[in-house]
N, C-alpha and C positions, 0 to 999 in steps of 0.2 A: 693538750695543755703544754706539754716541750715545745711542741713549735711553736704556740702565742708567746710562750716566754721568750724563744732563743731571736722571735722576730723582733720583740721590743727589747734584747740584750742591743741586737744588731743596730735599730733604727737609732738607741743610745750611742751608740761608739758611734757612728758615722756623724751624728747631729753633733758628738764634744768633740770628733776629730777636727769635723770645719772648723768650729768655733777657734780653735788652739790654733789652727792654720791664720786664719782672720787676725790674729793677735799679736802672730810675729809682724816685726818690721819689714817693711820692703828689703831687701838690700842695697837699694843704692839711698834708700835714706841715711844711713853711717857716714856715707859720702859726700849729702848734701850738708850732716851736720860739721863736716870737714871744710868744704866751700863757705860757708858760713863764717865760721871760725877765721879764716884766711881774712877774707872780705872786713871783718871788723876791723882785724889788724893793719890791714892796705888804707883803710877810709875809716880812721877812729875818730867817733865823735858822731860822723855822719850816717844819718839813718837811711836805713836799708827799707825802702819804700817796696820791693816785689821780688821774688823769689820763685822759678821757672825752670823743671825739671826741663831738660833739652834731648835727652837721648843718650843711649850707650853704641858705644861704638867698638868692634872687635878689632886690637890691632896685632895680637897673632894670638899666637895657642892660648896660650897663658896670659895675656895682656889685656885690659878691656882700658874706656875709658868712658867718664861719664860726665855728663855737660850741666852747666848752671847757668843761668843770666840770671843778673843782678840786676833791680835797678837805683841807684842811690843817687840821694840828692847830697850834689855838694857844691857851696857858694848858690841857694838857691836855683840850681841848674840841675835835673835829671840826667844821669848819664847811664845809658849798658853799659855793663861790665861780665863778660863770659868767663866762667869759671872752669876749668877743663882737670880732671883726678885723674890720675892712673894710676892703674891699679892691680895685683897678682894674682890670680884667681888661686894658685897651690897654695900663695903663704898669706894671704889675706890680707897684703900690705899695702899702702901705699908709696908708690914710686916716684910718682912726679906731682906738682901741680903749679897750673900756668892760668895766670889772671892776665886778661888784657880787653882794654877797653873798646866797644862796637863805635863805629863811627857811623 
């Protein structure tokens, strides 16, 4: 009788641990709602047609950075535009961020 119980204590905690896991955010979504943010302010007015995680990139201990492309339409013309954060992994900050557009 203990052990059916302590097995479905068990099977409980494991099955709400994933779930709570599942529920946090990525963390470079924080990042992406940062590149977002940016993007409006660079190209106000004009809509943000695609939005494309790109990858993180380590650029020393503490330093990471994480990529965006954009696509927005402006003056009826599609353009990329890559999104690049960086960012502190000790203080959780952001450091830099560089918009420029793909040719």
């Amino acid at each position: 009788m203990k052990k059916s119980i302590m097995m479905l204590v068990t099977v409980f905690f494991l099955l709400f641990s994933s779930n709570v896991h599942a529920l946090q955010p990525s963390d470079y979504e924080k990042f992406g709602r940062i590149a977002a943010a940016v993007m409006k302010e660079d190209y106000p007015g004009q809509p943000l047609k695609d939005y494309k995680y790109q990858g993180r990139q380590k650029l020393d201990e503490n330093k990471l950075a994480d990529s965006f492309e954009f696509t927005v339409q402006e003056n009826n013309k599609e353009k990329k535009v890559l999104v690049k954060v960086v960012h502190d992994l000790s203080n959780e900050k952001t450091l830099n961020i560089a918009v420029e557009e793909v040719k």
